[in-house]
Structure formats: C-alpha cells, structure tokens
N, C-alpha and C positions, 0 to 999 in steps of 0.2 A: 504494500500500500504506500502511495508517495507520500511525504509529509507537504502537509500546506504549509509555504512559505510566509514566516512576519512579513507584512505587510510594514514598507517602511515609512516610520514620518515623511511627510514632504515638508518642513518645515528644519529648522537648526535653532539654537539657544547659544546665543556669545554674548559675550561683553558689551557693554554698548559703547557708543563713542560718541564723539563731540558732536557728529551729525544725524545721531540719532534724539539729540535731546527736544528738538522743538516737537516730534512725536511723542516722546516722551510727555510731553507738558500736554499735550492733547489728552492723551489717553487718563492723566489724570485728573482732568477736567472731567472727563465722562465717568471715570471711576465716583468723583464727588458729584456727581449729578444722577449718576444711577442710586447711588444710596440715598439721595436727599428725594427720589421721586421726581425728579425736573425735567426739564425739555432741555433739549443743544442750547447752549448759548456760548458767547463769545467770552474769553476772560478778559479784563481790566490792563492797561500794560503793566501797571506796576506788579499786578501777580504773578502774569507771562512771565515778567523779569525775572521777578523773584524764585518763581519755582526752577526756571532755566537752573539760576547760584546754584539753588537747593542741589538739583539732577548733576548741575557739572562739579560740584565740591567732591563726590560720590566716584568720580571717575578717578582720581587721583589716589584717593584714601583707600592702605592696605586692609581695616577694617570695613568698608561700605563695600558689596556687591550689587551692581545695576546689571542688572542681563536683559535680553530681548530675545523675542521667539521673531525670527524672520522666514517669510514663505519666499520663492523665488519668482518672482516674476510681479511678488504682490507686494512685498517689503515688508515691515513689519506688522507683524498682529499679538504680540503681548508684550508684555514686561513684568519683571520681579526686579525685588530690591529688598536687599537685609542690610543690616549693620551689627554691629559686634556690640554690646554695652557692659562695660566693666565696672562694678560695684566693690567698694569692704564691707566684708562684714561687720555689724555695727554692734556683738555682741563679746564681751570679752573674754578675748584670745589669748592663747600662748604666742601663737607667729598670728602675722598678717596673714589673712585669707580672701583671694579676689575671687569675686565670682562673675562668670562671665554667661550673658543671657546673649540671642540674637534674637536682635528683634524682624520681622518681616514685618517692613511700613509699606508696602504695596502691591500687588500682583493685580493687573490688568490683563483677561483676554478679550480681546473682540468676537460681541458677539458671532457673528457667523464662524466664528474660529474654536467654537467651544467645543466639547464631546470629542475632542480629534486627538487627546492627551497632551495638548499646550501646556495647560496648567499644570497636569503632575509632571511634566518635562522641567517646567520652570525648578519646581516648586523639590526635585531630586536635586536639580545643582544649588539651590538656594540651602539646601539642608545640609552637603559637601561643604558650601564653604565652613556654613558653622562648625559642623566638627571639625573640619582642618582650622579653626581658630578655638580651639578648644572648650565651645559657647556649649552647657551641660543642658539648656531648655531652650524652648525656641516659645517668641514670644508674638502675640499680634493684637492688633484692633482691628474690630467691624463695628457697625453702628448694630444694636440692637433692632433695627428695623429691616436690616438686609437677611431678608430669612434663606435668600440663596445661597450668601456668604457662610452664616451657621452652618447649613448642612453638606456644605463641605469641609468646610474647617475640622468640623465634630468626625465627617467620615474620615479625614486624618489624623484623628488621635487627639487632636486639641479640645480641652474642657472649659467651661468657663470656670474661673477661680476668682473674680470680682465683678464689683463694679466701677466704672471711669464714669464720674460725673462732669457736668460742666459748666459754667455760668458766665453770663459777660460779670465784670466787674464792677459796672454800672447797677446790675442787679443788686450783686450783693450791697454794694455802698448801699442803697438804696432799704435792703430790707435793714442795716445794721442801723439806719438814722431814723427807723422806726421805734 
C-alpha cells in the first residue's frame, strides 16, 4: 500500500525585516479591531509611527522574536512576536534567582489564511525561541471578549491564572475625589 505523502505548507515562517514592518502595523490594526468588534479603519500617524518604533526596536533585540508567515506569490499573511521578560524573585533568598517568563504580545493570521497551520507554525518557532532563552512559562493576553482567541489559546495548554484590569486615569482620579 503506498503511503500518502505530507502535504506541504505553501507558506515559510522567518524573521521579519525592516520591510516587513509597515504590514506588520497593518495586521495589528486589524488584530485590535477584531477584538474590539470594529470595522477597517485607518490608524492616526502618530500611532502608525509609533507602532513602526515598537515592531523595528524588536528586530535588533536578542531577547524580542518578530517572525512572519509569508505565502509566495501573496507575501505575507501572519505574524508572531515574543519577548523574553526577566524578573527577581522578591522572596528571601540565599542566591539571586531570575526568573524568566516569554511573553507572546501578538500573533496575527489572516483570515482566509487560517485552518492551513499558520498559527501553530508561528506559534512552534515562537515557543523555540523561549526555550533556547531559557523562558520556564510562556505568557499572553487576549481580551476576555475574543472567544476565538480563548479557544485556542486553552487548546494549547494555556489557562487563565488572573485577571488584567484597566482604567483610564481620569476615571480613577475621578472616583478617588469622590
């Protein structure tokens, strides 16, 4: 009986570079507008800018991983991003003990690129770097409202262990000079 052959990705997962970032800043536009429920719109330049810093700070730093899922012919259709974060522990020790978490602040697929193993393609190199940075949990945020996000997150082993509140400052001031 012949063996059926793996079907291979059409797609690759690299590094990204300096002219991948203006898609970068796209994709996370649509990443914050799919979790807030919104329609496409345009970003602000000052955020445009700003996120660009963000994306290109990331390309230099041995600690930050920005990768990209690119199709040939179609260019990019994902992205992931970790960072390393380095803590002491705050309870009293004999030696200094650093503990090191990564965090995953991003993974964007496009939709029509989903179900195709983009995201667990990303999401195995994003896990590689942590352990070769010796990061012992991986860590993440989703908005409690992105129920898609949950159930994948949860089908990869992530639980929820808190909650992240948030407030403008204005609020608070506001309830404290009550």
């Amino acid at each position: 009986m012949a063996e059926k052959k793996a079907k291979q990705p059409n797609f690759l997962i690299r590094e990204a570079i300096d002219t991948d970032l203006p898609v970068l800043v796209e994709f996370l536009a649509k990443l914050a507008l799919h979790v807030a429920g919104s329609a496409p719109k345009t970003l602000k330049e000052g955020e445009y800018q700003r996120l660009l810093e963000v994306l290109h700070s990331a390309l230099g730093d041995e600690n930050k991983h920005l990768l990209v899922a690119e199709q040939p012919g179609r260019g990019l259709i994902g992205m992931g991003y970790v960072y390393v974060w380095r803590s002491q522990g705050i309870w009293e020790q004999v030696e200094p003990v650093e503990y090191r978490s990564a965090v995953i602040d991003d993974v964007w697929v496009e939709p029509e690129f989903r179900s195709l193993g983009v995201f667990r393609a990303l999401l195995k190199h994003l896990v590689a770097f942590a352990e070769s940075h010796h990061a012992h949990e991986l860590v993440l945020e989703y908005a409690a409202t992105n129920k898609q996000a949950k159930a994948v997150w949860t089908r990869m082993g992530f639980e929820t262990i808190g909650v992240r509140a948030s407030a403008f400052t204005s609020t608070v001031k506001a309830a404290l000079a009550e």
